[in-house]
C-alpha positions in Angstrom: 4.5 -6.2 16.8 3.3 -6.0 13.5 6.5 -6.3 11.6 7.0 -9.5 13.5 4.2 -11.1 12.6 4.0 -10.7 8.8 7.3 -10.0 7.3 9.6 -12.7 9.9 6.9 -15.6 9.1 5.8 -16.9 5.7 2.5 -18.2 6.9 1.3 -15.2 8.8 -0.6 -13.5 6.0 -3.4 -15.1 5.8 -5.4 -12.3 4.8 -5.2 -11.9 2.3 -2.7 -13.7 0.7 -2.1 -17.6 1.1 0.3 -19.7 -0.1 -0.3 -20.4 -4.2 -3.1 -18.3 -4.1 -3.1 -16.5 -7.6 -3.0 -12.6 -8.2 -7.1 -12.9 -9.3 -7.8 -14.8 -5.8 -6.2 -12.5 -3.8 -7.5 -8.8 -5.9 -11.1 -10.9 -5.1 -10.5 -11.1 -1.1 -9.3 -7.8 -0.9 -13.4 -7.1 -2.6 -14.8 -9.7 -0.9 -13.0 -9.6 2.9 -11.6 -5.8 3.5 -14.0 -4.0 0.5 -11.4 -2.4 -1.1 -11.9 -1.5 -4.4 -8.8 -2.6 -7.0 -7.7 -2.4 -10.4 -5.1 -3.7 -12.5 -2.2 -2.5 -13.2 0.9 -3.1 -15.3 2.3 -6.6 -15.3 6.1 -8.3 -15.9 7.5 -9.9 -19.3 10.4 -11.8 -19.6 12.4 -10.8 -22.5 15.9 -12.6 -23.1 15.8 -14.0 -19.4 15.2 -10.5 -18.1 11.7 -9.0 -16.7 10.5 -6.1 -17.9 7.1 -3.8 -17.3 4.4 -4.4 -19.9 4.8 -0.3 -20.5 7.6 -1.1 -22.5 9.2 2.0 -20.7 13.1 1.2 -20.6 13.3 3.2 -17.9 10.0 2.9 -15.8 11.0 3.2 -11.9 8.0 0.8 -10.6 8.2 -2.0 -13.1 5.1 -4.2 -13.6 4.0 -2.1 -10.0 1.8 0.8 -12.1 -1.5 2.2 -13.8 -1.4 0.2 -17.2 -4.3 3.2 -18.5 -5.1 7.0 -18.2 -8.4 6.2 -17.0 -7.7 3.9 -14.4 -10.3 5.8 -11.5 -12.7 4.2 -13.9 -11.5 1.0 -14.2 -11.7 0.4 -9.7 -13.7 -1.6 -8.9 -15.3 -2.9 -5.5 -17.2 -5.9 -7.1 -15.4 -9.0 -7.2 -17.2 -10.3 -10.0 -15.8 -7.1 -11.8 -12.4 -8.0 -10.4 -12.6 -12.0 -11.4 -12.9 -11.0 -15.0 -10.4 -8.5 -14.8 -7.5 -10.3 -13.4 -8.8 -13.3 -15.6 -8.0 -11.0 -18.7 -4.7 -10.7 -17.5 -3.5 -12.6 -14.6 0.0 -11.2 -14.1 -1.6 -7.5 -14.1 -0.3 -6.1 -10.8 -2.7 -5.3 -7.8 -3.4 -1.5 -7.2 -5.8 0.3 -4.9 -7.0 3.5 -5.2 -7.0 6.0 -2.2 -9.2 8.6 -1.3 -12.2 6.2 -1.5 -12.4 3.6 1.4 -9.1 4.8 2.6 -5.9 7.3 2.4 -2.4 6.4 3.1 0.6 7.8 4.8 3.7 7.2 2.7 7.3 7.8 4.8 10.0 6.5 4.2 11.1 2.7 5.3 13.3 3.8 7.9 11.2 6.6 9.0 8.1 4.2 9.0 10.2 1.1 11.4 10.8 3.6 13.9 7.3 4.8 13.9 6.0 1.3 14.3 8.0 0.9 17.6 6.7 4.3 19.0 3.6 3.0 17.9 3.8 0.0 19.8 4.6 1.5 22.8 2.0 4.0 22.6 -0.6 1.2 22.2 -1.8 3.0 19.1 -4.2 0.8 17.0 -3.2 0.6 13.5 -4.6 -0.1 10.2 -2.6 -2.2 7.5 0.4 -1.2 6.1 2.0 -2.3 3.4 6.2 -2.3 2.5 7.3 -1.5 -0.7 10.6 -2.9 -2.5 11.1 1.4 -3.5 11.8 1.3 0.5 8.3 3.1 1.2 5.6 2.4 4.0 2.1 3.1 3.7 -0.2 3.4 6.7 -3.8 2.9 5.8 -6.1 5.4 7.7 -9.5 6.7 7.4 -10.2 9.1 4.0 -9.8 12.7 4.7 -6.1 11.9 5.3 -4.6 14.0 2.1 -6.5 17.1 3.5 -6.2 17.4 6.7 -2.1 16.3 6.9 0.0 19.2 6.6 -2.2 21.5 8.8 -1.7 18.2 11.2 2.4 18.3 10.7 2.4 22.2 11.1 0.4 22.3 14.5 3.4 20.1 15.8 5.8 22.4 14.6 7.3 21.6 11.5 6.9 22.7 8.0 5.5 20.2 5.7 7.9 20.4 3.0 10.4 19.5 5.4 9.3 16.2 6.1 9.3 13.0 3.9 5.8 12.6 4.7 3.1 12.4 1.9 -1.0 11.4 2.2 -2.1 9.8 -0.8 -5.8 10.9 -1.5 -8.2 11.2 -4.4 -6.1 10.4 -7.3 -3.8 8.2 -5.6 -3.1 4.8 -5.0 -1.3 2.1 -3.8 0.2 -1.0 -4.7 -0.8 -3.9 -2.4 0.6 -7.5 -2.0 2.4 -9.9 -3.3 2.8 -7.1 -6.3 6.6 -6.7 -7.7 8.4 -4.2 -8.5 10.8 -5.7 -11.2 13.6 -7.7 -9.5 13.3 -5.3 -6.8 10.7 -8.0 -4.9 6.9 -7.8 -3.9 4.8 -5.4 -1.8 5.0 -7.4 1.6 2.8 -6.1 4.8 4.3 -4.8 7.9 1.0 -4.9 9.6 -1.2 -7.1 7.9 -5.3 -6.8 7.4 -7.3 -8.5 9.8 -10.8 -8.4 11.6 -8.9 -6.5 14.5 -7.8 -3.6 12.3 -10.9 -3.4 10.0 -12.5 0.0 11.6 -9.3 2.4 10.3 -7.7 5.0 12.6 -7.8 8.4 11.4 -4.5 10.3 10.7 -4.7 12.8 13.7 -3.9 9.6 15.5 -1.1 8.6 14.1 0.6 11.5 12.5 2.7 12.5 15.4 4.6 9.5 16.0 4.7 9.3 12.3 6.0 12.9 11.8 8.5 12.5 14.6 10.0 9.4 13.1 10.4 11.4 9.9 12.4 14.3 11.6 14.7 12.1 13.2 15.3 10.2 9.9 15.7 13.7 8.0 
């Protein structure tokens, strides 16, 4: 399963995170191996022993885990030469991917998403990465379209979409990917890591009714 194999071991995530690999290194795989384009975001500052987001926001709910600009759609990028003298500007700056461009995402939440996972399993489903978030979110990565074509998906199975904690994240969107932190809260981890198995994305009509069903069980 692929909670097993990523979030239980400390080695298993290779890709495309190793062991000391710095923030730069891995934002330039995620270019170079899974062509993803990234920006950076906001970053963490100790001040008096505590950490706090480079926003200066007292109360920012995704410390260090957020757009740092306005324009940040611009500032994506799928070159890694881009991305090496980004991050080398400012190494701490959190790693975020834009949706709607090589992929959408299904956010549910954590509880919603672990009991999906097992439904998925048993359905032999094939999934893309997805990625757990110290807010208690998942994100399943699935072919772009998603953020369109969701809640006529989630109504043809009967429910309402407002009813459901279930959001695509499109055009406009993004994502935080790993290791990013959120404060003291802990880094993005994945529960189903990228590899060469899962590089050809499922689309969300594949996955949306074990996702949707997990969500009205956790409602």
């Amino acid at each position: 399963m692929c909670v097993e194999e990523t979030i239980a071991s400390t080695d298993a995530a290779q890709i495309p995170q190793q062991r000391g690999e710095s923030l730069l290194e891995t934002a330039v795989r995620y270019t170079e191996e899974r062509h993803w384009d990234v920006f950076p975001g906001t970053w963490l500052e100790a001040v008096d022993g505590t950490q706090h987001c480079s926003c200066d926001d007292a109360a920012c709910d995704a410390p260090g885990a957020h757009p740092a600009r306005a324009d940040w759609a611009t500032q994506a990028t799928g070159s890694a030469t881009v991305a090496r003298r980004m991050w080398s500007k400012q190494p701490l700056a959190s790693i975020l991917l834009p949706t709607g461009r090589t992929f959408d995402a299904i956010s549910v939440a954590e509880t919603a998403g672990f009991l999906a996972l097992a439904r998925m399993e048993r359905m032999e489903l094939t999934l893309g990465p997805v990625t757990l978030t110290p807010d208690r979110r998942m994100h399943f990565f699935v072919l772009p379209g998603a953020s369109a074509k969701v809640p006529d998906l989630v109504r043809k199975l009967g429910w309402a979409p407002a009813s459901l904690d279930l959001h695509a994240l499109g055009e406009g969107g993004w994502v935080a990917a790993p290791p990013t932190r959120f404060g003291s809260r802990g880094a993005v981890q994945w529960a189903c890591r990228p590899t060469p198995a899962n590089r050809w994305l499922p689309d969300a009509e594949e996955l949306i009714s074990p996702l949707a069903y997990a969500c009205g069980r956790d409602r």
